[in-house]
C-alpha positions in Angstrom: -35.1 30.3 75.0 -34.1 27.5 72.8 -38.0 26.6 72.8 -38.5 29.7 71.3 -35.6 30.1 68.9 -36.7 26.6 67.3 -40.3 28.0 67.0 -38.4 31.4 64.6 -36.5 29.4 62.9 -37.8 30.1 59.2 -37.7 26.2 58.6 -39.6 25.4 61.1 -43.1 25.4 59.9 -42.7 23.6 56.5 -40.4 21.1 58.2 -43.5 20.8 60.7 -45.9 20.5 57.7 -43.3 17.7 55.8 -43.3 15.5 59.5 -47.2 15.9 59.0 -47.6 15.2 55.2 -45.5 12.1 54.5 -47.5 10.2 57.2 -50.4 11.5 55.9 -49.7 10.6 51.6 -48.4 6.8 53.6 -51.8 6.2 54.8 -53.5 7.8 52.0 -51.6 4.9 50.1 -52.9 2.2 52.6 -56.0 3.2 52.9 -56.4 3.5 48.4 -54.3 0.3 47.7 -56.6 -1.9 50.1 -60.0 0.1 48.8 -58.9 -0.2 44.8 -57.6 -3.9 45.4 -61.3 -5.0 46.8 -63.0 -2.7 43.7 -60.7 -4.6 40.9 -61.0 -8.0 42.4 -63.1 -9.0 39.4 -60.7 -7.0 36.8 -57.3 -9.4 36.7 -55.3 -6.5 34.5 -56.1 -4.0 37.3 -55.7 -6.3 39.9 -52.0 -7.3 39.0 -51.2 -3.6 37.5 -52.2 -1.9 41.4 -49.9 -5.0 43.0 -46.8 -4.3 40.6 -47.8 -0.4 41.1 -47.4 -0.6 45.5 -43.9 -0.3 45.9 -43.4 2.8 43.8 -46.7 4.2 44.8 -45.2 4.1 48.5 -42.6 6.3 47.1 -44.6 8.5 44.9 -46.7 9.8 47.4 -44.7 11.3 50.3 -42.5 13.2 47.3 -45.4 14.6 46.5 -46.9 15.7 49.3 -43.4 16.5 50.2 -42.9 18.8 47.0 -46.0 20.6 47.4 -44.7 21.9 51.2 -41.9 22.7 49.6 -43.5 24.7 46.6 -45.6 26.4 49.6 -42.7 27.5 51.5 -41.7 31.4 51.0 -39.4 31.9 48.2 -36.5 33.6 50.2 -36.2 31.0 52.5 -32.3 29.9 52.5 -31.8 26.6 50.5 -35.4 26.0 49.7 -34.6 26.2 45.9 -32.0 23.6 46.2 -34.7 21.0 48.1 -37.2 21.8 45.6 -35.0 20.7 42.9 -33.8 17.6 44.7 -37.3 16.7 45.4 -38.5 16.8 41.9 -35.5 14.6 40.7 -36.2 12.5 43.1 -40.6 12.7 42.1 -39.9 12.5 38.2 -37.3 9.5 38.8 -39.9 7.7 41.2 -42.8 8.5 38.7 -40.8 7.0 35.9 -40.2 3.9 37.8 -44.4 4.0 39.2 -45.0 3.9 35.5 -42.5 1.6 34.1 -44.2 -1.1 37.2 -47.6 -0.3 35.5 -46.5 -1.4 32.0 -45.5 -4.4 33.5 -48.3 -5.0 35.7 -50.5 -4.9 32.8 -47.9 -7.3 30.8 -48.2 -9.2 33.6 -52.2 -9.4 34.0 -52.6 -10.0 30.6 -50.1 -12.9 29.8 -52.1 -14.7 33.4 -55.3 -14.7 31.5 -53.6 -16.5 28.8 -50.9 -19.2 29.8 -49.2 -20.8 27.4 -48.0 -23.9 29.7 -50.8 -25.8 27.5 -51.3 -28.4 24.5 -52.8 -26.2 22.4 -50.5 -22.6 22.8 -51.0 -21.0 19.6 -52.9 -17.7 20.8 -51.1 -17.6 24.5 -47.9 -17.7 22.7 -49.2 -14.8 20.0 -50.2 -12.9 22.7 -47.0 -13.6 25.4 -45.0 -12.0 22.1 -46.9 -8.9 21.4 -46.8 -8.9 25.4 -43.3 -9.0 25.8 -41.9 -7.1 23.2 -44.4 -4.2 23.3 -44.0 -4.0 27.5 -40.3 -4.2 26.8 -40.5 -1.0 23.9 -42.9 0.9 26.1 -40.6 0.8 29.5 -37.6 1.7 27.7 -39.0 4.9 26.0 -40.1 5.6 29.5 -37.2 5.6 31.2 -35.7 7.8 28.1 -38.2 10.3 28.8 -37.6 9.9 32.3 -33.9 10.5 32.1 -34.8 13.7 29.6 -36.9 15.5 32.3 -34.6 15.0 34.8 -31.2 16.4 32.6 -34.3 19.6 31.4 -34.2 20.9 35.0 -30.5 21.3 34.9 -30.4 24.9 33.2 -26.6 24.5 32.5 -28.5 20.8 30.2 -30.7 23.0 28.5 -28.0 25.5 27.2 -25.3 22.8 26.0 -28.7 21.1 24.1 -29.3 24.7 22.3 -25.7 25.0 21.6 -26.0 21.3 19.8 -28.8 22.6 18.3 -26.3 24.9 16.0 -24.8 21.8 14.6 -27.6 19.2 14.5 -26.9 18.2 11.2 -23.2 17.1 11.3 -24.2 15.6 14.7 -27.4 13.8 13.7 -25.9 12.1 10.6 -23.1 10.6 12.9 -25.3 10.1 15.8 -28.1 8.2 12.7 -25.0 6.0 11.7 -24.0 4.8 15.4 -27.4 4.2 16.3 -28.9 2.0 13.1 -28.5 -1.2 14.5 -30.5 0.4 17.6 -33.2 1.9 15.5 -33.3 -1.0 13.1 -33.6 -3.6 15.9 -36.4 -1.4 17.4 -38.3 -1.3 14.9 -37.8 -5.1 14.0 -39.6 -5.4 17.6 -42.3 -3.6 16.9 -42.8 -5.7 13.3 -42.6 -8.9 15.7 -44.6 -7.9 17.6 -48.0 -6.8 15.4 -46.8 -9.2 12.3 -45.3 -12.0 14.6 -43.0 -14.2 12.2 -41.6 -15.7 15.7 -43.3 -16.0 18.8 -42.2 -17.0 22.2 -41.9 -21.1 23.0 -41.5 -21.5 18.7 -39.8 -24.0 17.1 -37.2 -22.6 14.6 -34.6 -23.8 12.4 -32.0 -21.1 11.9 -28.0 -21.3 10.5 -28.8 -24.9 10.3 -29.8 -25.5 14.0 -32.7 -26.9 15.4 -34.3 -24.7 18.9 -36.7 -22.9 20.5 -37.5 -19.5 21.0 -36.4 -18.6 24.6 -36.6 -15.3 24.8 -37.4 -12.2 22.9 -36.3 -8.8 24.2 -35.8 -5.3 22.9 -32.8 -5.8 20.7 -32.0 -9.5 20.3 -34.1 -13.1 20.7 -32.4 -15.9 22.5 -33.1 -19.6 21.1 -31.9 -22.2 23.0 -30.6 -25.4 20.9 -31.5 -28.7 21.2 -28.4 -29.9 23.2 -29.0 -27.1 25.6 -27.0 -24.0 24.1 -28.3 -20.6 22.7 -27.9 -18.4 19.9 -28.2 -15.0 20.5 -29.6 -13.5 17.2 -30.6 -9.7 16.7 -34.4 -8.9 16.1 -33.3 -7.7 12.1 -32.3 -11.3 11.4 -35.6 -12.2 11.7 -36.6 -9.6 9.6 -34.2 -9.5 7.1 -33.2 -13.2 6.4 -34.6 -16.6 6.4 -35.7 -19.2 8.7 -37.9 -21.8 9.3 -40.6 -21.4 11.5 -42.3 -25.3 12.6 -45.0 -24.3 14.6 -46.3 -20.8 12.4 -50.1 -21.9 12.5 -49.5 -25.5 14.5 -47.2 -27.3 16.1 -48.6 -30.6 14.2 -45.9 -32.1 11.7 -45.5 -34.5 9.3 -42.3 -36.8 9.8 -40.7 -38.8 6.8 -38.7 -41.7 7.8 -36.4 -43.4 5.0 -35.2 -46.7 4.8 -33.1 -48.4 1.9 -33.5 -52.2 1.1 -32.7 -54.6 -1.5 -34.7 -55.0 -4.7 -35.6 -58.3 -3.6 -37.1 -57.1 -0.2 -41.1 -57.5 -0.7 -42.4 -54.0 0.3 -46.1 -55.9 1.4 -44.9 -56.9 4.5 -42.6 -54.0 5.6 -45.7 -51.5 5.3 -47.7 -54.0 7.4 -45.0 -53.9 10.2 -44.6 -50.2 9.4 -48.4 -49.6 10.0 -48.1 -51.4 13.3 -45.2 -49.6 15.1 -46.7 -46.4 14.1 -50.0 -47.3 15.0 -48.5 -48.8 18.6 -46.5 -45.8 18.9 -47.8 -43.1 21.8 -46.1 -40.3 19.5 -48.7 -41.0 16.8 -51.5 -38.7 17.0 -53.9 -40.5 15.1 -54.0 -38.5 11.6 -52.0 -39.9 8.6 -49.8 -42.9 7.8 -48.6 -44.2 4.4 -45.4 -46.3 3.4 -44.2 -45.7 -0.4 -40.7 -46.6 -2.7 -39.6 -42.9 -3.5 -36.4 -43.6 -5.4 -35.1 -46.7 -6.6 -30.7 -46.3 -8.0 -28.1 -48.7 -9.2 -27.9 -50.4 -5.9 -30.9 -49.6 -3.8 -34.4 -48.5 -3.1 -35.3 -46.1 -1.2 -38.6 -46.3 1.3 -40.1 -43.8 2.6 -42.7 -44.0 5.7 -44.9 -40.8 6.4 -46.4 -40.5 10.1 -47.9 -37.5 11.8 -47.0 -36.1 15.3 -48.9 -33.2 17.7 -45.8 -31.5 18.2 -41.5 -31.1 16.6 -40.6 -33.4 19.9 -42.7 -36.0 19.5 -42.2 -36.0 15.7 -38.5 -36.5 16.5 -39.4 -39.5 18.9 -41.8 -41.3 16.6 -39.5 -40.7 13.3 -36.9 -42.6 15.8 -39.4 -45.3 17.1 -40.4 -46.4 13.3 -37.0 -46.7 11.8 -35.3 -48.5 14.3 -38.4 -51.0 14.3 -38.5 -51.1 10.6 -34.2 -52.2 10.8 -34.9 -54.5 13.5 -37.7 -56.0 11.4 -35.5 -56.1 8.4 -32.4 -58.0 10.4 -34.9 -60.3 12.4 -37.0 -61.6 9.3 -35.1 -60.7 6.3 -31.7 -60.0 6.5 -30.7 -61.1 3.0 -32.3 -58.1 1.8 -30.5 -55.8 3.9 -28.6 -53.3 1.4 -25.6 -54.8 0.1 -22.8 -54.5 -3.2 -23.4 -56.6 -5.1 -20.2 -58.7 -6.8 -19.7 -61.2 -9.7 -20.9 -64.5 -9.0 -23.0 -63.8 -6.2 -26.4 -64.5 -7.9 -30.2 -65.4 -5.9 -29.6 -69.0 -5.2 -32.6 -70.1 -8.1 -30.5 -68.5 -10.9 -27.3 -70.7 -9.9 -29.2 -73.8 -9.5 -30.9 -72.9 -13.6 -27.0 -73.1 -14.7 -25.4 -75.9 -12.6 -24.9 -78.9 -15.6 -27.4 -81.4 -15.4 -26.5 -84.9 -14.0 
């Protein structure tokens, strides 16, 4: 008897068919996800985009198999419009996530065919940008859509939106004015990323600190400092203001160095012993080198040594290497000539011996 009543009971057969379906659409997602992981073996974007695209395929498919026993299932059967409803919030939120996973699997896939843990980064780190920041733009409108499909198949959503609808104009100014720095910064990302003033791993010199770019996400890029902070600017800065921007086409730079001596310091040998620390230094990459007297004033002049780095670091390092050679020089072998104010009566020591009287 209880056989028999279970076989009558109305949701007994597409319960039957749901038991048989979501076993099915699992090894229908087995079966495709090793097959299309052998075919795109030789296709790194695909390959990466199916591996990221696993975990919410293994949810996609048993909601809908699952919906489509539950659209097949006779219209007066108690409850069955609630379930269909649930299920389809349920598909449309795991369909936003499937395809938020493939935007990153291809971000991911693309930015392993170009790394950017290398000596020469310039078009990894072009590309990690447009990466990153388009990826980022593209999951977040998805998940807006997403949450809009889901609030459209709510009728009591779709009547407050008409009744809005009435006063869109008050509404849309206020709503324009809350949301500018929102729109503003989103559409600074998108200038970063096609015109790319900044990319990731840059070195930039911004409110009068020296860093590197970090990070780079939808609304703000993080630069962390030298000593190991970060500024958190908004993408418009970067748009809207100035910077500097040291590694733009290269990351090569020219460091000055500047030293200030006595007039009576012979500038022959200090660019000798210039020449050789640079040349001895590892920073030194080989392609220019000059020593020069840029300013001379009342007490002074002023020495400048130019020498070229690969990178801002090493740059740092070699500008520090050459002048603390050229003091140590300049104490070791001439230390008379070490800047100095100068006071009556202290004269070179051939001028005083011109006016002592003569015997």
């Amino acid at each position: 008897m209880t056989k028999e009543m279970l076989l009558a009971h109305p949701w007994f057969g597409p319960c039957l068919a749901a038991l048989i379906a979501v076993p099915l659409a699992l090894l229908v997602h087995r079966i495709g996800g090793i097959v299309l992981k052998r075919l795109t073996r030789s296709m790194p974007v695909l390959h990466t985009m199916l591996i990221k695209l696993q975990p919410a395929a293994r949810l996609v498919l048993p909601l809908v198999a699952l919906q489509m026993v539950w659209q097949a299932a006779p219209d007066e059967l108690r409850f069955i419009a609630g379930v269909r409803h649930l299920n389809g919030l349920l598909l449309i939120a795991a369909a936003t996530w499937l395809a938020v996973r493939a935007v990153n699997g291809v971000a991911d896939g693309v930015l392993a065919k170009h790394p950017y843990d290398v000596t020469d980064n310039l078009q990894a780190r072009r590309v990690l940008t447009q990466t990153r920041v388009l990826s980022r733009t593209a999951a977040s409108a998805l998940l807006v859509a997403g949450a809009s499909l889901m609030l459209m198949t709510f009728p009591g959503a779709r009547q407050v939106g008409a009744s809005l609808l009435a006063s869109a104009g008050v509404i849309g100014l206020v709503v324009g004015l809350a949301a500018k720095p929102v729109f503003s910064n989103l559409i600074a990302g998108l200038q970063i990323a096609l015109a790319q003033p900044i990319r990731m791993d840059d070195v930039l010199v911004v409110e009068g600190e020296w860093g590197r770019v970090e990070e780079i996400t939808g609304t703000f890029v993080v630069l962390r400092i030298w000593d190991d902070r970060r500024m958190i600017l908004p993408l418009s800065y970067f748009i809207e203001k100035p910077f500097q921007n040291w590694t733009r086409s290269s990351s090569e730079l020219l460091g000055a160095v500047f030293i200030y001596a006595d007039y009576g310091m012979p500038v022959a040998p200090l660019r000798e012993e210039a020449e050789r620390i640079v040349k001895a230094a590892p920073e030194w990459d080989g392609r220019f080198f000059n020593l020069r007297v840029t300013d001379a004033t009342d007490r002074s002049m002023q020495i400048r040594v130019l020498c070229t780095a690969a990178s801002s670091s090493l740059a740092f390092d070699l500008r520090c290497t050459v002048r603390e050679g050229l003091i140590d020089f300049m104490q070791r072998e001439y230390p008379q000539w070490l800047p100095r104010m100068r006071i009556e009566g202290d004269l070179p020591q051939r001028d005083a011996a011109a006016q002592a009287p003569a015997a």
